[in-house]
C-alpha positions in Angstrom: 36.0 89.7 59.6 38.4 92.7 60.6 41.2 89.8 60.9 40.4 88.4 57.5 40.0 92.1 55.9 43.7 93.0 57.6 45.3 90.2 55.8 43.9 91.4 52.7 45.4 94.6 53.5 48.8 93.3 54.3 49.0 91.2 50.8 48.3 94.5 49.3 50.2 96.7 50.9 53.2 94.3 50.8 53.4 95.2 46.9 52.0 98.6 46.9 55.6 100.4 47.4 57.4 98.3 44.4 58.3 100.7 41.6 56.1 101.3 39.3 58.4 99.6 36.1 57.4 96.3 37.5 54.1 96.3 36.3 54.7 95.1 32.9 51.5 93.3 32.8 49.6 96.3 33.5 50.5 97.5 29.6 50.8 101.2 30.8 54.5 102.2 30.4 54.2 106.6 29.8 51.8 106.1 33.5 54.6 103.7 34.7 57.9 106.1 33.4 55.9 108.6 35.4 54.9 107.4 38.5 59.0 106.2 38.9 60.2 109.4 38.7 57.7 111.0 41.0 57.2 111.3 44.7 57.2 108.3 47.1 53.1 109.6 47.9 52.7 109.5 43.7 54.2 106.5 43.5 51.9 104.5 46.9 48.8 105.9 44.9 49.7 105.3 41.6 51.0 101.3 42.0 47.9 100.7 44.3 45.7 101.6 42.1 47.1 99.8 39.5 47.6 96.5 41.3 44.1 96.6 42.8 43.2 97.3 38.4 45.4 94.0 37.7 44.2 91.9 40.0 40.8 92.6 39.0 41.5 92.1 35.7 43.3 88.7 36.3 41.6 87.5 38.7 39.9 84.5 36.6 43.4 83.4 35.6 44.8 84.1 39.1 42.3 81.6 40.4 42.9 78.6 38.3 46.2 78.8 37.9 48.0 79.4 41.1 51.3 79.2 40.0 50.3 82.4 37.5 49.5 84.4 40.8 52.8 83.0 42.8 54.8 84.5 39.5 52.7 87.9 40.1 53.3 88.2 43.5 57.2 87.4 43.4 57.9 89.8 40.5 56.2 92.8 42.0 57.6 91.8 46.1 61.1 91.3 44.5 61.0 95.0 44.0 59.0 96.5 46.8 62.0 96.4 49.1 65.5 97.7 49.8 65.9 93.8 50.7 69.6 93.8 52.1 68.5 97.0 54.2 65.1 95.5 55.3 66.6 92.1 56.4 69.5 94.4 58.4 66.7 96.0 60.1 65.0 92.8 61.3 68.1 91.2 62.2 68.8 93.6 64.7 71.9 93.0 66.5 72.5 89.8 65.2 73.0 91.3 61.8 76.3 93.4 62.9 79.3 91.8 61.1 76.7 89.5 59.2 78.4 88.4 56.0 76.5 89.6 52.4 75.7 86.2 51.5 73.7 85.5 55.0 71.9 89.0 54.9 71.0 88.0 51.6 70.0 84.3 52.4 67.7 85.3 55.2 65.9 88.4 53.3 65.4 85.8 50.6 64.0 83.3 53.2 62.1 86.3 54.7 60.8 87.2 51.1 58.8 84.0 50.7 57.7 83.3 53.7 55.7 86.2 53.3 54.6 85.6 50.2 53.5 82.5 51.3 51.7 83.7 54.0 49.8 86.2 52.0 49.9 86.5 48.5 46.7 83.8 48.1 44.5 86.4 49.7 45.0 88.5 47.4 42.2 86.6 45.4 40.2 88.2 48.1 40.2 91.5 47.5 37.2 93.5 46.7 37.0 95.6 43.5 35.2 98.5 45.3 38.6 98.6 48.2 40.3 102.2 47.4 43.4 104.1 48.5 44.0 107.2 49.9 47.5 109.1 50.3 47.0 111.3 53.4 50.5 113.0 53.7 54.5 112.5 52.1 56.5 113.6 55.7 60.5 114.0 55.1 62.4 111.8 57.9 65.8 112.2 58.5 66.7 115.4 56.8 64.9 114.2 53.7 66.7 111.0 53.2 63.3 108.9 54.6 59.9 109.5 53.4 56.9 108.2 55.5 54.0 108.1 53.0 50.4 107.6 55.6 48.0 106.2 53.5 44.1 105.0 54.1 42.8 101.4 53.1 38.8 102.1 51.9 35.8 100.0 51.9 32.1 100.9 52.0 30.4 100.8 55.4 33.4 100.4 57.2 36.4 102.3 59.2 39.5 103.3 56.9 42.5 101.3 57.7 45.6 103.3 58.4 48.7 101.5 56.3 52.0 103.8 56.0 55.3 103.0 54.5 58.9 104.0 55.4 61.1 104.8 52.0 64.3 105.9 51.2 66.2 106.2 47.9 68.3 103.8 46.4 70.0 105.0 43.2 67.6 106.9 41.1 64.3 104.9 43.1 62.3 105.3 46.0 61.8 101.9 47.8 59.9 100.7 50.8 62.2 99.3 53.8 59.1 98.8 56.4 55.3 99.1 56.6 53.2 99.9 58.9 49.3 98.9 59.2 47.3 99.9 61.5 50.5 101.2 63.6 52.5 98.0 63.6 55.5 98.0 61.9 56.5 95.1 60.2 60.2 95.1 60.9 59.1 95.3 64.3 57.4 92.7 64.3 59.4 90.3 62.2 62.4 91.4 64.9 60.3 90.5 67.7 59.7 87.0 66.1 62.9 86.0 65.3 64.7 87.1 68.0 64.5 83.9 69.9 65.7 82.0 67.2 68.7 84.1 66.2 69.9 83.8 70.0 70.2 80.3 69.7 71.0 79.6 66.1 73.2 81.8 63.1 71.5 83.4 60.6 72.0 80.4 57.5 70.4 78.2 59.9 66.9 80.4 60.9 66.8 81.3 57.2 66.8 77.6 56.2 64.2 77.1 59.3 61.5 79.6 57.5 62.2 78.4 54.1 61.3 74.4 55.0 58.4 76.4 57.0 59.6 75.6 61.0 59.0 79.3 61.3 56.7 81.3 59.9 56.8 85.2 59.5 53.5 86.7 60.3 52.3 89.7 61.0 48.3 90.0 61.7 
């Protein structure tokens, strides 16, 4: 049940950090200006709550029509991360002198593996789940945020889920998130390691996009 309940938590908190103007489909624009030009914690609580709201709302379309829910996903993940800086991360060492074209091919590969892997259990979600902003902690002289948020549900522990942002242009965005301690470009690093010692980068991303290797991370 936990392991079912933390992949929940990871679909969620995948999308959680995207800016708030990506949730056109929530009709809320004046809440959505707002939340874009607050604080990393403001905007955490402010898009969770509102994606937890939409997929409520939408969850009778989401569930015959899958294709609807693979559009949702993808709109809202497209934003959630400084991708270039995300997929540097993961690579590690075998991103230094990486061309821009294979950073971007393997973040793009990254991207929908994930989705993939998680965005259907979204469906799963419990109305009653709620989410809690603990602390906003400055990194780096200010230019990382590490917002510590709590994952609720009745009759049951809190599940810790943070998220590492920094600015880019005039918006915060996620670069890695944490649940439950792990850190997802950790983890992701860890995986593909083995592969990127062996192979270059065009060829693992075209490995996890025909689904030879799989990015998980529960």
């Amino acid at each position: 049940m936990k392991r079912s309940f933390l992949t929940i938590v990871i679909a969620s908190a995948l999308l959680t950090a995207a800016p708030a103007s990506v949730f056109a489909q929530a009709k809320a624009a004046p809440a959505a200006t707002a939340a874009k030009a607050g604080t990393p914690s403001q905007l955490v609580l402010t898009n969770s709550t509102r994606i937890l709201t939409t997929l409520e709302a939408r969850r009778g379309e989401f569930t015959k029509n899958r294709g609807a829910l693979r559009a949702f996903v993808a709109s809202e993940f497209d934003a959630l991360f400084d991708r270039d800086y995300a997929a540097r991360l993961v690579l590690g060492v075998h991103g230094r002198g990486a061309s821009e074209a294979d950073i971007n091919v393997f973040a793009d590969a990254l991207a929908d593996s994930l989705m993939q892997r998680y965005g259907s259990s979204l469906l799963d979600l419990n109305a009653k789940l709620k989410v809690r902003v603990k602390s906003e902690t400055p990194l780096r002289g200010g230019a990382i945020v590490k917002v510590s948020s709590e994952y609720l549900r009745q009759g049951a522990e809190p599940v810790p889920v943070d998220y590492l942002m920094r600015k880019v242009g005039s918006e915060w965005k996620a670069f890695d998130v944490m649940v439950e301690g792990v850190s997802f470009v950790q983890t992701f690093r860890n995986q593909f390691d083995a592969p990127l010692k062996r192979k270059p980068i065009p060829q693992v991303a075209a490995d996890i996009k025909a689904g030879k290797l799989q990015a998980t991370a529960d």
